[in-house]
KOLBAZA-320403 format. One record per atom (N, C-alpha, C): residue number from 1; atom name; z, y, x. Coordinates in Angstrom, 1 decimal, always signed. Each point is the difference from the previous one (the first is absolute). Layout:
! residues N
+-----+----+--------+--------+--------+
!   k !  a !      z !      y !      x !
+-----+----+--------+--------+--------+
! NUM ! CA !      Z !      Y !      X !
...
+-----+----+--------+--------+--------+
***
This chain:
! residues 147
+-----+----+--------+--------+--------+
!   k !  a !      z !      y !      x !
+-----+----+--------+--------+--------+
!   1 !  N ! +187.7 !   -0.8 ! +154.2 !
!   1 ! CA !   -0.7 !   -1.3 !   -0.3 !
!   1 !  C !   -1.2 !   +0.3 !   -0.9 !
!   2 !  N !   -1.4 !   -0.7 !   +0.3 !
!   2 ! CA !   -1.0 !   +0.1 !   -0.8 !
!   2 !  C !   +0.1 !   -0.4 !   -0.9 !
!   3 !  N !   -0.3 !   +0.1 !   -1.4 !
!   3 ! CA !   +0.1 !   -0.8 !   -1.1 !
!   3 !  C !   -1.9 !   -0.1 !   -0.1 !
!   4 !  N !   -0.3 !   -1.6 !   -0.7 !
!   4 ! CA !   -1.0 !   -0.1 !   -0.6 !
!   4 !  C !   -0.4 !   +0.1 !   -1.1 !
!   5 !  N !   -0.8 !   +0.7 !   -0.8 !
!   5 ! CA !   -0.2 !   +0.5 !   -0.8 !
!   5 !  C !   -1.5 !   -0.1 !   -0.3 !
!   6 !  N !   +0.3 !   -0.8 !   -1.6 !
!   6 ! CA !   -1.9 !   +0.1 !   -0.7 !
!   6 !  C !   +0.0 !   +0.8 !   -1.1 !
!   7 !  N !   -0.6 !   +1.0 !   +0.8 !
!   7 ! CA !   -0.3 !   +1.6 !   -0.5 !
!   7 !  C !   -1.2 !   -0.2 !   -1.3 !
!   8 !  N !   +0.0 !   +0.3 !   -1.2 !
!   8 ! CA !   -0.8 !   -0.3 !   -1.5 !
!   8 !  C !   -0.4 !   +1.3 !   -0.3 !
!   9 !  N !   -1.1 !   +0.2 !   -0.3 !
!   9 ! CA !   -0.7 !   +1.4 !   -0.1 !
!   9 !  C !   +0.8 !   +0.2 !   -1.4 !
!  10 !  N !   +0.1 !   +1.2 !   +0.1 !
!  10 ! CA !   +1.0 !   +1.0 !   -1.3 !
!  10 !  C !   -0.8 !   -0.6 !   -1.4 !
!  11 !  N !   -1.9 !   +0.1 !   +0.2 !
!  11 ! CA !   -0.4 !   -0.3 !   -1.1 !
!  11 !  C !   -0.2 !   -1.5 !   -0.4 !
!  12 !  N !   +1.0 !   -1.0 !   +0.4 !
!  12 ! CA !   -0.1 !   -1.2 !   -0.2 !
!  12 !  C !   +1.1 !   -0.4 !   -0.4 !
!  13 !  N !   +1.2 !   +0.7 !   +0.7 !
!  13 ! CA !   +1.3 !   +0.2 !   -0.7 !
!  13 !  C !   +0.2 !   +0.3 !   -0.9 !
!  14 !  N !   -1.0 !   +1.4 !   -0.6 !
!  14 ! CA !   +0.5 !   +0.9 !   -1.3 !
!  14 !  C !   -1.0 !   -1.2 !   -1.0 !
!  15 !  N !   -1.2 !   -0.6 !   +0.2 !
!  15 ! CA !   -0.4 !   -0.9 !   -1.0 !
!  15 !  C !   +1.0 !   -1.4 !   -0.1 !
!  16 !  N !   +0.7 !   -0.6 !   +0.5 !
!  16 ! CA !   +0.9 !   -0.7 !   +0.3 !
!  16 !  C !   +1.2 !   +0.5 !   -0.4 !
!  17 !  N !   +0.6 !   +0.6 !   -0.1 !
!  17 ! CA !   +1.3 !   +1.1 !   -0.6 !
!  17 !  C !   -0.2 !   +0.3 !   -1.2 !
!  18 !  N !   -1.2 !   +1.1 !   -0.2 !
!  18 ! CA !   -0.3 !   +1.1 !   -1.2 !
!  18 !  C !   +1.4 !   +1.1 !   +0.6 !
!  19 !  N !   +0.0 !   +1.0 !   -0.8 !
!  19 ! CA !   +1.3 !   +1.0 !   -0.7 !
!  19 !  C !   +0.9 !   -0.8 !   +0.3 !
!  20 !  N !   +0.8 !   +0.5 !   +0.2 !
!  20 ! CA !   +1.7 !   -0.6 !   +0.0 !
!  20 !  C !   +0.6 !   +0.6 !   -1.0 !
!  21 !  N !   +0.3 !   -0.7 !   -1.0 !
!  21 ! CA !   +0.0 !   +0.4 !   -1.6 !
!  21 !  C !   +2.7 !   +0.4 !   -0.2 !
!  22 !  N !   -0.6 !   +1.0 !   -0.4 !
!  22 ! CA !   +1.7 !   +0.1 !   +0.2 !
!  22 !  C !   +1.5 !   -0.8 !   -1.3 !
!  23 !  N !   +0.3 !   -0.5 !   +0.4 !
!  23 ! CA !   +0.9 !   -0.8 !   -0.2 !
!  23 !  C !   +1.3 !   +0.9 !   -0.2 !
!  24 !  N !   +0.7 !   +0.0 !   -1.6 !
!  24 ! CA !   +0.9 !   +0.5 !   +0.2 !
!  24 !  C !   +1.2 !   -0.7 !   +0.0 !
!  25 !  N !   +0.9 !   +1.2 !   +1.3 !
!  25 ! CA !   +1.3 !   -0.3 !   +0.4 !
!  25 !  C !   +0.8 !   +1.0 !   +0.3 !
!  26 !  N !   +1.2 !   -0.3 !   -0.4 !
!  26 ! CA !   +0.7 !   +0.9 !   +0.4 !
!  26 !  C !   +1.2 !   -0.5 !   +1.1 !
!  27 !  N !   +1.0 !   -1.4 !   -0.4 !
!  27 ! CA !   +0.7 !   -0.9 !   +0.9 !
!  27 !  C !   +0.9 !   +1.1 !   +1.3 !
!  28 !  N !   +0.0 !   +1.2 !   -0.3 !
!  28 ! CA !   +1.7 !   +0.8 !   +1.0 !
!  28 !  C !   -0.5 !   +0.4 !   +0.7 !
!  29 !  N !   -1.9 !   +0.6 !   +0.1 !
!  29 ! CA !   -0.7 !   +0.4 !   +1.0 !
!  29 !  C !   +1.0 !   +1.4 !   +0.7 !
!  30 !  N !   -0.4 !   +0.5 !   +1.4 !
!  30 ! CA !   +0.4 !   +1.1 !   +0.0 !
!  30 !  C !   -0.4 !   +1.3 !   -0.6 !
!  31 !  N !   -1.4 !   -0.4 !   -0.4 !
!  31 ! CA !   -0.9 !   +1.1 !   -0.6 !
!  31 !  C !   -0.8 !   -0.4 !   -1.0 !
!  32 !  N !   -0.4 !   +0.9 !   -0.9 !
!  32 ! CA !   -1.3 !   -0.4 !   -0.8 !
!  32 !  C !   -1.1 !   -0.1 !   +1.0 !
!  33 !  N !   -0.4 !   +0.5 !   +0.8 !
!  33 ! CA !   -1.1 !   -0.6 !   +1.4 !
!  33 !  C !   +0.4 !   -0.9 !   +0.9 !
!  34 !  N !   +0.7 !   -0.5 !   +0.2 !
!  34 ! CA !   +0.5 !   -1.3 !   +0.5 !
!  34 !  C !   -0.7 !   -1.1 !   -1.3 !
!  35 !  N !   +0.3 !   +0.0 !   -1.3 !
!  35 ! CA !   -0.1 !   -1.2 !   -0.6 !
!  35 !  C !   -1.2 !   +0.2 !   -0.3 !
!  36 !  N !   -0.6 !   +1.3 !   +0.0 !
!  36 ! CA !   -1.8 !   -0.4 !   -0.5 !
!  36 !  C !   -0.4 !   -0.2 !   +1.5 !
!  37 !  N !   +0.3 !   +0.1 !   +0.9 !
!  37 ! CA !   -0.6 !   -0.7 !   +1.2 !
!  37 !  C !   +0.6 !   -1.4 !   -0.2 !
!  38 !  N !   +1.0 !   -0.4 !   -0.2 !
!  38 ! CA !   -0.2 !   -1.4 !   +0.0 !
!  38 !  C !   -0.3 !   -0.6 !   -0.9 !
!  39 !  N !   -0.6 !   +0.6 !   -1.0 !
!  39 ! CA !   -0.4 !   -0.6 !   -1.4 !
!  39 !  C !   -2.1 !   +0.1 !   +0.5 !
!  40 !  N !   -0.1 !   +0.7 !   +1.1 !
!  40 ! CA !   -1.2 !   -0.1 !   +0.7 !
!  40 !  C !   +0.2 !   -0.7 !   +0.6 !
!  41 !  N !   +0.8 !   -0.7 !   +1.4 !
!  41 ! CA !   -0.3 !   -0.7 !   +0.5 !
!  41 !  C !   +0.1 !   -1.6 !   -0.2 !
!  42 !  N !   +0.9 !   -0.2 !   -1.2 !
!  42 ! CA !   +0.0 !   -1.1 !   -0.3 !
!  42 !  C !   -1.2 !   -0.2 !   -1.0 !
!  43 !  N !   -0.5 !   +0.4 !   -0.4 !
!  43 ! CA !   -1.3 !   -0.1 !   -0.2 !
!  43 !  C !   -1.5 !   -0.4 !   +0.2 !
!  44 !  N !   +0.2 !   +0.8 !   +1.1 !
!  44 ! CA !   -1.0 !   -0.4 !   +1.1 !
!  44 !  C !   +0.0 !   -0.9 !   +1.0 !
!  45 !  N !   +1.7 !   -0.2 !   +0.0 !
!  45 ! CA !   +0.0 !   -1.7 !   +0.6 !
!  45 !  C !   -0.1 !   -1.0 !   -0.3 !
!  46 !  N !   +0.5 !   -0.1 !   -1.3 !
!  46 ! CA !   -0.7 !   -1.1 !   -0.7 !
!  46 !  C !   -0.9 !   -0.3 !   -0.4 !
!  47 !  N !   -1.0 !   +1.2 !   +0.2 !
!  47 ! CA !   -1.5 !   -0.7 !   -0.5 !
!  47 !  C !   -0.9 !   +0.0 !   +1.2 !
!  48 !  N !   +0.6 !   +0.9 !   +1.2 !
!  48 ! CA !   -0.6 !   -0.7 !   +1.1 !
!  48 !  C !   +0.7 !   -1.9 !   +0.4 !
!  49 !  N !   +1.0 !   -0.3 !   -0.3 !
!  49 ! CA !   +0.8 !   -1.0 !   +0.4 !
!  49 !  C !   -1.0 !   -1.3 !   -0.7 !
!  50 !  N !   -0.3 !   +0.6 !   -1.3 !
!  50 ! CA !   -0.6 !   -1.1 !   -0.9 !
!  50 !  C !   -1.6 !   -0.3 !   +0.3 !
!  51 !  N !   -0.4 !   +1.4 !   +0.7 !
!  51 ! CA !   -1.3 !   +0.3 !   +0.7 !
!  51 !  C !   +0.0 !   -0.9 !   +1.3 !
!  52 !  N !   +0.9 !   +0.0 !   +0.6 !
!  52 ! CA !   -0.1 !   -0.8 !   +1.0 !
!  52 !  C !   +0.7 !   -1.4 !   +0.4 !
!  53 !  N !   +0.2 !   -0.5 !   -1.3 !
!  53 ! CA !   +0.1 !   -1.6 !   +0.2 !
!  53 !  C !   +1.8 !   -0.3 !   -0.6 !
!  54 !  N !   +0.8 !   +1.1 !   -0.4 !
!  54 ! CA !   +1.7 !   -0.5 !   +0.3 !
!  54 !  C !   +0.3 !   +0.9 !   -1.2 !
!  55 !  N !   -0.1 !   -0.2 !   -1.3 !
!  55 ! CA !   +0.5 !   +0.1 !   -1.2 !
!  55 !  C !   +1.5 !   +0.1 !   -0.2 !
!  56 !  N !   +0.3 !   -0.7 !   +1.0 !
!  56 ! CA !   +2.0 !   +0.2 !   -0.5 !
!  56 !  C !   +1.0 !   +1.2 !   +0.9 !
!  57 !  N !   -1.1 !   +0.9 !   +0.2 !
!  57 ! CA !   +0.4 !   +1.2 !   +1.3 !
!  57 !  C !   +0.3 !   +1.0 !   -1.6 !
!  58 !  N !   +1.1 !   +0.6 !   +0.0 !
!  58 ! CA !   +0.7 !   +1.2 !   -1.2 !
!  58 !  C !   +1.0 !   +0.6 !   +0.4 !
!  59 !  N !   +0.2 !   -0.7 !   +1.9 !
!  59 ! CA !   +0.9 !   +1.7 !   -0.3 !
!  59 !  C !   -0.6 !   +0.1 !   +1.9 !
!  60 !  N !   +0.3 !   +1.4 !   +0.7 !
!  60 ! CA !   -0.3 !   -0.1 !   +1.1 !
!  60 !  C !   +0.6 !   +1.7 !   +0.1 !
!  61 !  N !   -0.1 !   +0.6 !   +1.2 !
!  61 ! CA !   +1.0 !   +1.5 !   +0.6 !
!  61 !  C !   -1.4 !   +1.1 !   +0.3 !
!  62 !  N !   +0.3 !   +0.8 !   -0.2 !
!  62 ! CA !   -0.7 !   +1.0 !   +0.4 !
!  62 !  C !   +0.7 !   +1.6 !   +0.5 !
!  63 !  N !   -0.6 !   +0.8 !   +0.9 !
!  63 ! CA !   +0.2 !   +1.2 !   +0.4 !
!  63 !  C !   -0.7 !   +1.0 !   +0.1 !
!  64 !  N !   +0.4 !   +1.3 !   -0.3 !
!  64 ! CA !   -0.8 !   +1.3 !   +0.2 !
!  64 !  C !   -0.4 !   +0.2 !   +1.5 !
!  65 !  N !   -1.4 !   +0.2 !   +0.5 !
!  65 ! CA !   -0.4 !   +0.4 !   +1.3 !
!  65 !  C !   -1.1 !   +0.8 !   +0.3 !
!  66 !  N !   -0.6 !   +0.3 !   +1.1 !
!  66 ! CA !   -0.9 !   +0.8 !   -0.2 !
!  66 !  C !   -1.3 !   -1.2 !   +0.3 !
!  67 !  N !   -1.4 !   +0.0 !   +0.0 !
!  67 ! CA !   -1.0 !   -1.1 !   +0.2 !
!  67 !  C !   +0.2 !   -0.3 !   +1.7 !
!  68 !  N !   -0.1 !   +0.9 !   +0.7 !
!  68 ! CA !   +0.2 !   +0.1 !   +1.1 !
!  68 !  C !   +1.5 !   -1.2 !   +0.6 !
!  69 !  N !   +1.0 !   +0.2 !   -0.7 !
!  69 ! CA !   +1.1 !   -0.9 !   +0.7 !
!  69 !  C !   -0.2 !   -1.3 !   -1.1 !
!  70 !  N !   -0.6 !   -0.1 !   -1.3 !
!  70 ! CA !   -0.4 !   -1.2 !   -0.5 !
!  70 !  C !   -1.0 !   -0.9 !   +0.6 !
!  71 !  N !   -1.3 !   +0.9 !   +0.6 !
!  71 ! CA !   -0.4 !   -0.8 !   +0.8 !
!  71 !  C !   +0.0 !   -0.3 !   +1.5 !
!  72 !  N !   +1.2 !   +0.4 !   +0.5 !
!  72 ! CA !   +0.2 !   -0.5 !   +1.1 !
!  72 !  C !   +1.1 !   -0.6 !   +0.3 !
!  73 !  N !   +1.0 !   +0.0 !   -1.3 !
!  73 ! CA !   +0.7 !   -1.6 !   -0.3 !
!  73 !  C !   -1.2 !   -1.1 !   -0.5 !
!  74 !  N !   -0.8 !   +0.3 !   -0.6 !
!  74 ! CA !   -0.6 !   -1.8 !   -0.5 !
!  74 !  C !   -0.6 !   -0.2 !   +1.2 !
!  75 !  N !   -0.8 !   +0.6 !   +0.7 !
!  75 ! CA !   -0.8 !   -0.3 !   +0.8 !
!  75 !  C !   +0.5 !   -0.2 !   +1.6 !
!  76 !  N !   +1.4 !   +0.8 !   +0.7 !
!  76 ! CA !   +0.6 !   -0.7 !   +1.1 !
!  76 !  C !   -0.6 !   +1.4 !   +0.6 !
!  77 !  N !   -1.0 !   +1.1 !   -0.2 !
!  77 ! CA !   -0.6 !   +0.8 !   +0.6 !
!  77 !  C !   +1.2 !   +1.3 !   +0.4 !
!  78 !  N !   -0.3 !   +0.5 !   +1.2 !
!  78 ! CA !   +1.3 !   +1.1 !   +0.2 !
!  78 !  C !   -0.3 !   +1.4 !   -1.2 !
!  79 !  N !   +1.3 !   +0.3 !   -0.4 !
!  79 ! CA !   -0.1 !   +1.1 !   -1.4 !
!  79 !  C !   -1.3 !   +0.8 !   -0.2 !
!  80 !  N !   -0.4 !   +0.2 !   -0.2 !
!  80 ! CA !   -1.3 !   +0.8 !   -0.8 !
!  80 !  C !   +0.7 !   +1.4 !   -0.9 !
!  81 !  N !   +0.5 !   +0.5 !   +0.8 !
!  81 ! CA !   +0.5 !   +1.2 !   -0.7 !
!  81 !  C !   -1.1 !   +0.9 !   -1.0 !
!  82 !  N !   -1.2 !   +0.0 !   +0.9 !
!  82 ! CA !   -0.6 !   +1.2 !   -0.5 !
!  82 !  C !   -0.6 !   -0.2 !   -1.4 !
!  83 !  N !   +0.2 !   -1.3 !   -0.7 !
!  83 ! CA !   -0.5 !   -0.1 !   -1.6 !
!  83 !  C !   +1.2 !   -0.1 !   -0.7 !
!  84 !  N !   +0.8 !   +1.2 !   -0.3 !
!  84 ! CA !   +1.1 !   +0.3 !   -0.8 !
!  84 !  C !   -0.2 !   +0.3 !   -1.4 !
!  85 !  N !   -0.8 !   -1.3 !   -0.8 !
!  85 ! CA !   +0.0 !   +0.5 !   -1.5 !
!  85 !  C !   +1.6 !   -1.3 !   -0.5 !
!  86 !  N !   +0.4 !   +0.6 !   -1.3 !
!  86 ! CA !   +0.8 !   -1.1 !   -0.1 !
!  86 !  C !   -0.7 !   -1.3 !   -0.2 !
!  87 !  N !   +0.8 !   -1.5 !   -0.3 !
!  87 ! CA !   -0.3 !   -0.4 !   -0.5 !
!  87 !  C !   +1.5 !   -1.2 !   -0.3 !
!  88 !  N !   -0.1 !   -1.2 !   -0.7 !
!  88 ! CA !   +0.7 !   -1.0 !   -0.4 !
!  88 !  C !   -0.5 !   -1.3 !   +0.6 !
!  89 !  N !   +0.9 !   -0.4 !   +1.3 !
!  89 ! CA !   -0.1 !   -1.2 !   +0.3 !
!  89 !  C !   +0.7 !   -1.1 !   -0.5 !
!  90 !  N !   -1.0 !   -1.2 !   -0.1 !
!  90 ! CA !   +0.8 !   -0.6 !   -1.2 !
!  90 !  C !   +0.1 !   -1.6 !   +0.9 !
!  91 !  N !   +1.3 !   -1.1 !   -0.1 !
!  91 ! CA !   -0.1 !   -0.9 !   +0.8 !
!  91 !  C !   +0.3 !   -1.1 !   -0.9 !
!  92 !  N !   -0.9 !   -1.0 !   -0.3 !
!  92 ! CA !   +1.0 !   -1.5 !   -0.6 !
!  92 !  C !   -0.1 !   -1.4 !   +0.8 !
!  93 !  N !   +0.8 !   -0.8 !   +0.2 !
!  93 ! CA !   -0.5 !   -1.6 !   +0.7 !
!  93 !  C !   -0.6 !   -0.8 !   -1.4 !
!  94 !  N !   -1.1 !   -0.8 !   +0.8 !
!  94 ! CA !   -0.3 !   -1.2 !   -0.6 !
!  94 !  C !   -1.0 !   -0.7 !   +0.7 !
!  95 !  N !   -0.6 !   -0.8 !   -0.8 !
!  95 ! CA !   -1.1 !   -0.5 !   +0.6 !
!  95 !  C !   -1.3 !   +0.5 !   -0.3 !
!  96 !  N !   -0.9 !   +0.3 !   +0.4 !
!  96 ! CA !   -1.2 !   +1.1 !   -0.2 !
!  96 !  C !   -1.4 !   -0.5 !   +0.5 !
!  97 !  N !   -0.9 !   -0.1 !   -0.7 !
!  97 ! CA !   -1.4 !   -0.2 !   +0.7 !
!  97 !  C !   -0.8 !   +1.4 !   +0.1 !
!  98 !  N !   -0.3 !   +0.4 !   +0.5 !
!  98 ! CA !   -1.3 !   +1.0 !   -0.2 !
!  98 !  C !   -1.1 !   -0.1 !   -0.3 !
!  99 !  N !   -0.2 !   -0.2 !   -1.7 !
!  99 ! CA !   -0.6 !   -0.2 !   -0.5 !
!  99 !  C !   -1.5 !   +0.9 !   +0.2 !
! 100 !  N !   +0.0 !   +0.7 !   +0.0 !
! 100 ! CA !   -0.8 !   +1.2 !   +0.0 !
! 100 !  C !   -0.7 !   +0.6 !   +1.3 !
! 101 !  N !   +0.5 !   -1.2 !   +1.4 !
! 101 ! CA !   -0.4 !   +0.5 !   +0.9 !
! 101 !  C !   -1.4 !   -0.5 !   +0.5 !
! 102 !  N !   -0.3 !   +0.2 !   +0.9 !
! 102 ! CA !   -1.7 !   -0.5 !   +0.6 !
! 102 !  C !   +0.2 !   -0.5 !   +1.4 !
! 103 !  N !   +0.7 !   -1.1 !   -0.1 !
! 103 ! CA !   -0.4 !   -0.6 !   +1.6 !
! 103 !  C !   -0.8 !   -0.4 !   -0.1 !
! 104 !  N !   -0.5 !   -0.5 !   +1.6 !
! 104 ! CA !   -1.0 !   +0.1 !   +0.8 !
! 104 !  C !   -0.4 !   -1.9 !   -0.7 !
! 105 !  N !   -1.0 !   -0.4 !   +0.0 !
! 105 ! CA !   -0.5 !   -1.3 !   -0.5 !
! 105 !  C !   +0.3 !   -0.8 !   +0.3 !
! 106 !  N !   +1.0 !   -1.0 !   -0.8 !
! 106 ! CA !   +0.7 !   -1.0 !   +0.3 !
! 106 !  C !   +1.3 !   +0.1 !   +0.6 !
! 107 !  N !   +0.5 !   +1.4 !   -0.2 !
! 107 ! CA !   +1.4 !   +0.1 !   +0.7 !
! 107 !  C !   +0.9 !   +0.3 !   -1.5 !
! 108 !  N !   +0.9 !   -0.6 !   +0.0 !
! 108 ! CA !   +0.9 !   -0.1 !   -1.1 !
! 108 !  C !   +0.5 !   +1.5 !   -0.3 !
! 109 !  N !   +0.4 !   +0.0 !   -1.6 !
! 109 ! CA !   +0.3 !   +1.6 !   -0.3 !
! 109 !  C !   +1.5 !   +0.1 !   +0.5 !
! 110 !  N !   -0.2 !   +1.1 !   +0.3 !
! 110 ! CA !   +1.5 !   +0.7 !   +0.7 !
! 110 !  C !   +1.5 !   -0.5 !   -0.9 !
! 111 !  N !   +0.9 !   -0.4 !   +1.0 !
! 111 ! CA !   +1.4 !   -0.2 !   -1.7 !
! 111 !  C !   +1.1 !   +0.9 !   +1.1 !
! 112 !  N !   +1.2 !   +0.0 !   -0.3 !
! 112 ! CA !   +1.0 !   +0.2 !   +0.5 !
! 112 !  C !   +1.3 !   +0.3 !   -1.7 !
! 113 !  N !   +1.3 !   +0.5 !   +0.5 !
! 113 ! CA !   +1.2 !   -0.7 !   -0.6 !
! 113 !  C !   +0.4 !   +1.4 !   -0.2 !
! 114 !  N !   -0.4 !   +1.2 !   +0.6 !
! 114 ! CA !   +0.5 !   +1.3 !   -0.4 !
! 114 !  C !   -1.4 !   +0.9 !   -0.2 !
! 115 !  N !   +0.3 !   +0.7 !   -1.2 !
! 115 ! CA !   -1.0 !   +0.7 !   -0.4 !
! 115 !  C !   +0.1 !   +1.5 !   +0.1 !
! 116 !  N !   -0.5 !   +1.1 !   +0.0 !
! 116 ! CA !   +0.3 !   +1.2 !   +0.0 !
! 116 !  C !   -1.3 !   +0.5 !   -0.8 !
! 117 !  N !   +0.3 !   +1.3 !   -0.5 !
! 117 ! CA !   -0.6 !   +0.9 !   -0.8 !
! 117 !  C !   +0.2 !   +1.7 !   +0.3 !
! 118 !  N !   -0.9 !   +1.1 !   +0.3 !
! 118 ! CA !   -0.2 !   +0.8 !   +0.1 !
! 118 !  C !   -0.1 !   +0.5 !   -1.2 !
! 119 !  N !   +0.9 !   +1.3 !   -1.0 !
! 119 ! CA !   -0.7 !   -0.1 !   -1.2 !
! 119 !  C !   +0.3 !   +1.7 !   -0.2 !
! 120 !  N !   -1.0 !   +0.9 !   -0.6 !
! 120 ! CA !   -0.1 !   +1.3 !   -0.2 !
! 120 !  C !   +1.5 !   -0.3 !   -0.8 !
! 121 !  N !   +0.8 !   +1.1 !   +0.4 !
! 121 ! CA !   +1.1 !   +0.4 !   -0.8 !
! 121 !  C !   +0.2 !   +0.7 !   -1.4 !
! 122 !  N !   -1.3 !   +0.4 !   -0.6 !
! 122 ! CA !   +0.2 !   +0.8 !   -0.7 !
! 122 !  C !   -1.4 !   -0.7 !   -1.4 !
! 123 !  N !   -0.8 !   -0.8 !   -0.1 !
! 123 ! CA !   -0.5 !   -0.7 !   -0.4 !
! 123 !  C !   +0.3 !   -1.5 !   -0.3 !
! 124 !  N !   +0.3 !   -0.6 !   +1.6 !
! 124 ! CA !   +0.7 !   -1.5 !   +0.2 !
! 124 !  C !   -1.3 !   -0.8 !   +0.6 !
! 125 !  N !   -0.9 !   +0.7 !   +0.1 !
! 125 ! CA !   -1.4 !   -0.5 !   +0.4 !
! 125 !  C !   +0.5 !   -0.8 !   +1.6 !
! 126 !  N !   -0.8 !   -1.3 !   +0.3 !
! 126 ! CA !   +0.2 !   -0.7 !   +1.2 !
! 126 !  C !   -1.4 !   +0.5 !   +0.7 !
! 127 !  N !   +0.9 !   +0.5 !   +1.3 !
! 127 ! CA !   -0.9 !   +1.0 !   +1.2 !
! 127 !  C !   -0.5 !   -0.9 !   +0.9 !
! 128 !  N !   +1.3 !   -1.4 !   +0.3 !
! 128 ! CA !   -0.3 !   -0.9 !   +1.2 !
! 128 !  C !   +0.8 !   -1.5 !   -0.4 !
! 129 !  N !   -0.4 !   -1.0 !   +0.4 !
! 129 ! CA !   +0.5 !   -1.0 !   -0.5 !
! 129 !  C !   -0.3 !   -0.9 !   +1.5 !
! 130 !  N !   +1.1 !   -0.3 !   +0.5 !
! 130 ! CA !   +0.4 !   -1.1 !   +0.9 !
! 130 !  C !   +0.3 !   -1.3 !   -0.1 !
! 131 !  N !   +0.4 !   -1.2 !   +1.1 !
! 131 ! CA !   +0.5 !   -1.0 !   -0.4 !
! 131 !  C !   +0.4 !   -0.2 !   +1.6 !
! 132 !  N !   +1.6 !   -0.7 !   +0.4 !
! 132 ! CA !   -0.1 !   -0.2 !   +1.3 !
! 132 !  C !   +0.9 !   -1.3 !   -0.3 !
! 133 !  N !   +0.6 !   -0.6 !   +0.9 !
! 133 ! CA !   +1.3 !   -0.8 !   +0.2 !
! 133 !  C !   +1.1 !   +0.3 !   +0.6 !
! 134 !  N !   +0.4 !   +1.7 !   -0.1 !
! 134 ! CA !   +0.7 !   -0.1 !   +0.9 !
! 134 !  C !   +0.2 !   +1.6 !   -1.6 !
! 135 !  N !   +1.7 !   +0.1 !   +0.3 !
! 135 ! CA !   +0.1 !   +1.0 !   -1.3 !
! 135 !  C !   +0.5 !   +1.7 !   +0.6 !
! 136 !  N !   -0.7 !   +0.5 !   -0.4 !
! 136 ! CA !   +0.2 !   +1.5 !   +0.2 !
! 136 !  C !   +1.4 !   +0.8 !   +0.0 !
! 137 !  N !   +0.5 !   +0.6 !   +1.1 !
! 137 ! CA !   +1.4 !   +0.5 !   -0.6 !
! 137 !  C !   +0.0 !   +1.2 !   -0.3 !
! 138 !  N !   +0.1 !   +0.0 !   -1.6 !
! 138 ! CA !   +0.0 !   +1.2 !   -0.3 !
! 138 !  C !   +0.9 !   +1.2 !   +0.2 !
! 139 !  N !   +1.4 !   -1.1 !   -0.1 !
! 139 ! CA !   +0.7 !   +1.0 !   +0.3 !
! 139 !  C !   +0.4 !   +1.0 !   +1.2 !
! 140 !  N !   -0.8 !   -0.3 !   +1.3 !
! 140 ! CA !   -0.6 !   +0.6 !   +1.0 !
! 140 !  C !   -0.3 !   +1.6 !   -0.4 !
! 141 !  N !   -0.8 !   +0.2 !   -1.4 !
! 141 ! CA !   -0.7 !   +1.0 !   -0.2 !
! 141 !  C !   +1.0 !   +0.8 !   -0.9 !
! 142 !  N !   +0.3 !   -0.6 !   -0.7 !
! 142 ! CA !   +0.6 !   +0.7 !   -1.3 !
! 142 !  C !   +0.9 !   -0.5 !   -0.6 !
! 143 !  N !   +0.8 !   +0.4 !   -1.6 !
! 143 ! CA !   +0.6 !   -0.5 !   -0.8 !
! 143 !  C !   -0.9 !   -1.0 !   -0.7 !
! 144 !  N !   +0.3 !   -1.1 !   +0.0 !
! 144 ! CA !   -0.5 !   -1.3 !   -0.8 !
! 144 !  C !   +0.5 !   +0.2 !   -1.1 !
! 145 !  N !   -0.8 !   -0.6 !   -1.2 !
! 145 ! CA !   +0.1 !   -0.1 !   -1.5 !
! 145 !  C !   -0.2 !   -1.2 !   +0.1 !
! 146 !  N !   +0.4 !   -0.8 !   -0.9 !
! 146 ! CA !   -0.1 !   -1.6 !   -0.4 !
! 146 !  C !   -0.3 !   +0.4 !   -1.6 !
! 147 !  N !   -0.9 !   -1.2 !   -0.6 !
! 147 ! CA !   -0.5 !   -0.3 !   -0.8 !
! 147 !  C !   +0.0 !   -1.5 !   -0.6 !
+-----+----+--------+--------+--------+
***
């Protein structure tokens, strides 16, 4: 199935975002890299969530993948194997405008109810920032974390 997707240039996301600033937690993780990744991703979803119109978004799931199978779950495109860097795909529902985007004149800014995040694993920096109606299964790809 295609999904639709309004794709937000990395540098309008990362002014929109900033850093994804780490949050400590510990809560029965399985690892100390498990909870500083979700102490990243919850982070960076909340302040993209607040960046894009839905302030009451605090918790949402994320998985380890390579960019290649992250971007061809958000996007519906067949796997993309050959860009094997890691990264943290990150998923939450709500209501969402795309604030930051640039349609075409007089066409309303992009929304949808599920949001996703591309985010370096080892910084927490957001790589790619989506918005669709329709929710990503993560668990298709990998072990799911909730946050």
């Amino acid at each position: 199935m295609k999904r639709s997707w309004t794709a937000i240039s990395s540098a309008c996301v990362a002014a929109a975002v900033g850093s994804a600033v780490l949050i400590a937690t510990n809560g029965g993780h399985a690892s100390a890299q498990d909870a500083y990744t979700d102490a990243h991703a919850q982070a960076a979803l909340v302040k993209a969530a607040v960046a894009s119109g839905d302030s009451s978004v605090t918790h949402g799931q994320w998985v380890r993948v390579t960019r290649g199978i992250a971007d061809a779950l958000t996007s519906g495109a067949s796997v993309g194997v050959e860009n094997s860097e890691d990264v943290v795909l990150v998923e939450a529902r709500g209501n969402f405008i795309a604030t930051y985007a640039h349609p075409p004149y007089g066409a309303p800014l992009p929304t949808g109810t599920d949001m996703t995040l591309i985010l370096d694993p080892i910084s927490g920096q957001v790589l790619d920032y989506g918005l669709s109606h329709a929710a990503v299964d993560l668990s298709s790809v990998g072990v799911v974390h909730r946050f």
